[in-house]
N, C-alpha and C positions, 0 to 999 in steps of 0.2 A: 280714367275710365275703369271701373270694377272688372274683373275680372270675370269670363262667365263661370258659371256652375255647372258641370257638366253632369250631376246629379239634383238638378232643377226636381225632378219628378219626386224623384225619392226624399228629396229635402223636403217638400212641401208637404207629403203624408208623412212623414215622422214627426214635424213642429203643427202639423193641424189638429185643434181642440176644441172639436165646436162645443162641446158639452161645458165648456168655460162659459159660456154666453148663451148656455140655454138652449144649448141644442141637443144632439142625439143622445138620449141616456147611456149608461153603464149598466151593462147585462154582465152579472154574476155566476159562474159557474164556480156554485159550491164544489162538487164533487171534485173537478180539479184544482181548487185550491187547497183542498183538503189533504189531495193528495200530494200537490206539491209543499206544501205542508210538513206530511211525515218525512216525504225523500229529504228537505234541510234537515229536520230534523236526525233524521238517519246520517247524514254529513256532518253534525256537528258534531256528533258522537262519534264517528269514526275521524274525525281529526283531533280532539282529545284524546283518542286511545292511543294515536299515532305519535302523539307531541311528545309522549311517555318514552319511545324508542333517540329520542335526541337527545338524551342525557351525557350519553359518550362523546358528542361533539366537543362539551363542556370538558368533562373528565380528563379523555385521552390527553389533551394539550397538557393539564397538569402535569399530570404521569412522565410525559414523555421532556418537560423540561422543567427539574426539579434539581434540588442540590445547585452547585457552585456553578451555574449558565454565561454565557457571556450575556452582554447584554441587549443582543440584537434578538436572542432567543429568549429571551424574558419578555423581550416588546412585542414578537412575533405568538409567544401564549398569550399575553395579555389581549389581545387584537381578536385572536382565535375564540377565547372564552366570551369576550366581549360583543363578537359577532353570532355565538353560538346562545348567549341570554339575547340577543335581539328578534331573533329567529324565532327560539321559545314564545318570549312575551305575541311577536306579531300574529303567532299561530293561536293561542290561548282569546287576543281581538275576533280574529276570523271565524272562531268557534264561537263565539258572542253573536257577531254579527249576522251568522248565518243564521243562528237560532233565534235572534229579533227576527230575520225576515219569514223566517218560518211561522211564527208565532202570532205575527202580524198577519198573516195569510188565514190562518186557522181562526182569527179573531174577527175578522172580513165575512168568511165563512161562516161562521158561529151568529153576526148580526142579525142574519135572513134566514138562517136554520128554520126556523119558524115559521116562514112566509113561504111561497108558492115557487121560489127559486130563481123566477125570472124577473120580478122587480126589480125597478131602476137601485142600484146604488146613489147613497149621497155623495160626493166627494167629501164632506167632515165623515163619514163613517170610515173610509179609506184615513182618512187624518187622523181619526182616534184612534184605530188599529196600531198607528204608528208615534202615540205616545201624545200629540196634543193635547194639552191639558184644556185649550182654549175652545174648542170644538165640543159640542153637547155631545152624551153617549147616545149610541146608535139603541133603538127602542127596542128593537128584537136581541140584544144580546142579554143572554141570562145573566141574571144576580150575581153569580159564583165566579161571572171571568170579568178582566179588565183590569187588574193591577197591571200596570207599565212595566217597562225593566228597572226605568231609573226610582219607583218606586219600590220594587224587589231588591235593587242596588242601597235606598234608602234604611229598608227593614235589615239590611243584614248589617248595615254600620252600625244599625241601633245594638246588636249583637257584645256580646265581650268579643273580643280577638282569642283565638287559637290558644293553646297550650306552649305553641313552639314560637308564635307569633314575637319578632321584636316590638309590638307596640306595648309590652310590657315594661313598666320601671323596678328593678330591683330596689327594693327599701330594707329589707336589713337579710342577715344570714346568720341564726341565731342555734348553735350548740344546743341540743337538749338534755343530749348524754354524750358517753363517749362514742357511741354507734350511732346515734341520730341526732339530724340535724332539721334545721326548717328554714326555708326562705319564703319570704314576704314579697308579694307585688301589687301594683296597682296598674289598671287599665286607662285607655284616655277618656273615656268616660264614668270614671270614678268606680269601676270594676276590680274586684279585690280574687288574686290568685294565691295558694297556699302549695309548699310543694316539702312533703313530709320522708326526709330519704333515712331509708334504714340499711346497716353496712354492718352485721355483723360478722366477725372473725373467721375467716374458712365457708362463708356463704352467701346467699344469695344477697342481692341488694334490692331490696324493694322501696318505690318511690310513688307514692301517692301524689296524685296530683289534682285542683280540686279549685273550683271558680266558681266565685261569688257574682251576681248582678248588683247592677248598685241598688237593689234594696235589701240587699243581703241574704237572698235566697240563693241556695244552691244553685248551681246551673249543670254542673258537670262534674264527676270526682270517677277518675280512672288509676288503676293500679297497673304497675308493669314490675314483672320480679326476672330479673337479670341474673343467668348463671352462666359460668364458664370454667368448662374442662378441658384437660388436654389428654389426648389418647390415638395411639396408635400413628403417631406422626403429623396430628392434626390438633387446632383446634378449634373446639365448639362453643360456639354463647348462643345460651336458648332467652329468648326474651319473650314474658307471656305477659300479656294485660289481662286485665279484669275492668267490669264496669261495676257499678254502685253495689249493684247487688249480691258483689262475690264472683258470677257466673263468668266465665272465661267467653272474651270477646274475639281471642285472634294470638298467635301465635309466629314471633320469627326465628328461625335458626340459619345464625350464617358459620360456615364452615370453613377453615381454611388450612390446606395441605402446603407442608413443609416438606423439601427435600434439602436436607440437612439446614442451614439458613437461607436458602433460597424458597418463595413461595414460589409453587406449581399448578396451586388450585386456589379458587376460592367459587366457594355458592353460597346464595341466599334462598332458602324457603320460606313464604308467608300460606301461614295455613288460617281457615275460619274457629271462629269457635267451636265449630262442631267437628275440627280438628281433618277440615280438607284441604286438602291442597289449592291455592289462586293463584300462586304465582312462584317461579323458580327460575333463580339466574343463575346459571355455571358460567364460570371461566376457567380456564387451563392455558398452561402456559409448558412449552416446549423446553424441557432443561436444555436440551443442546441448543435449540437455532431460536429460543427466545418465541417462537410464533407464537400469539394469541388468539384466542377462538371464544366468544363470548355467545352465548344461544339463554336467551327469553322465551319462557313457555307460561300459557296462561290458560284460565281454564274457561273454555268455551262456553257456549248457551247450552250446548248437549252436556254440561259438568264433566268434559275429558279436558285434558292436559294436553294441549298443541302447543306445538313451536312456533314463536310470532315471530322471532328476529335472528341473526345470525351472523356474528359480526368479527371480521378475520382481520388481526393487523398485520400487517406485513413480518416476513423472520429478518431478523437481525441482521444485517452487515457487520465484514470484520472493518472493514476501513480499508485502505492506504498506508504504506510505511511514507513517512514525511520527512525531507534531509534536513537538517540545522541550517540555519542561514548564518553565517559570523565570520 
């Protein structure tokens, strides 16, 4: 004998679909899809900002078990880091996902814009919102929307790969002079990268970098000129890019303070080309008790400089004295 259901009521309107068989239509409220809409949208955005702040997950284990470890502590970073890119990656899904469902909402929205708002929905226009390729397009949605994601997903593999991309293959690394050199690559779809590095004697090292499409048209050629001083207990490397046209794209300076061979500081600045500040990460570290203190500042919608993050590792322990055993 089954069991009863002691939510009989509530099961029965959550599985009832008379609109399956022709019955009640689907009344559309643009206005709040629209709006639920921006709110994913607004969610997916602010959980790519936030995924940015989990890097130290990853990092700290490093740090913290490095050199000659036994090997229960080499297993236990390994695990850490390992758990720390799962994290990453499932958060980087979730900001996808949430923006398909956003998008699909605004797409729903967008079908009837045109019509009197209270029209029946189709259920194929709910289905093409949501990437069915098998379902006719809905008749009120404009010209201009309707690419899917796995079609946006499609256009960007048609793409070369990144600069820093492993789907690079190195092919040769060929001496030009005694200061410059050039390395050759190819892409997986027959995509051609040139990387032109200049190292002259007491200076800067500038490295061009510059990708072909496979019909051998330019796509991309960015410069970055690398310099680094030491001064006043510190040292400096300024690294400036350039795009095609000369014009400075963006600027970083990372910094790092020396108390005798001990580091005590380190910070990174990234500024725009128009040489403002986006982003600055300080750390310091406490010469006596080892305490670490790391603070993220990024520059808001109003263009000021706030504190996002703020991140304290614990100070140091002396240990235990330990007796021989023997």
């Amino acid at each position: 004998m089954a069991a009863d259901n002691p939510y009989a009521e509530q099961t029965a309107k959550n599985m009832d679909a008379p609109w399956l068989g022709g019955g009640p239509v689907i009344d559309v409220d643009l206005d709040g899809l629209r709006a639920y809409a921006a709110s994913l949208a607004g969610q997916q955005a602010d959980i790519a900002a936030r995924a940015a702040y989990l890097r130290p997950l990853g990092d700290i284990p490093g740090q913290a078990f490095t050199g000659e470890v036994l090997g229960e502590a080499d297993a236990v970073r390994a695990r850490l880091v390992a758990n720390a890119g799962e994290l990453t990656v499932y958060l980087q899904k979730l900001a996808e996902s949430v923006g398909n469902i956003g998008s699909a909402a605004r797409t729903v929205a967008d079908s009837y814009g045109s019509g009197d708002a209270v029209g029946a929905a189709s259920l194929n226009d709910v289905l093409f919102a949501y990437g069915d390729v098998t379902v006719p397009r809905p008749a009120g949605l404009p010209a201009g929307i309707g690419t899917t994601f796995r079609e946006q997903q499609s256009a960007l593999a048609a793409l070369p790969p990144a600069a820093d991309s492993r789907d690079w293959t190195v092919t040769a690394n060929v001496p030009l002079s005694a200061y410059q050199s050039m390395q050759t690559a190819t892409g997986p779809n027959g995509e051609r990268r040139e990387v032109l590095t200049f190292t002259p004697p007491g200076g800067a090292t500038t490295v061009t970098t510059t990708i072909f499409g496979r019909d051998g048209e330019t796509v991309s050629s960015v410069t970055t000129r690398t310099s680094t001083r030491v001064t006043g207990g510190a040292e400096i490397t300024v690294q400036e890019s350039f795009g095609a046209d000369g014009r400075p794209t963006g600027t970083t300076e990372t910094r790092t303070e020396f108390d005798g061979d001990r580091v005590v500081g380190h910070s990174t600045e990234v500024r725009d080309g128009a040489g403002e500040t986006v982003h600055r990460t300080v750390e310091s570290t406490d010469p006596a008790t080892r305490e670490q203190v790391q603070v993220v500042s990024e520059r808001d919608e109003k263009g000021d400089l706030v504190e996002k993050n703020r991140i304290v590792t614990g100070i140091a322990t002396s240990g235990g004295r330990h007796q021989a055993i023997g």
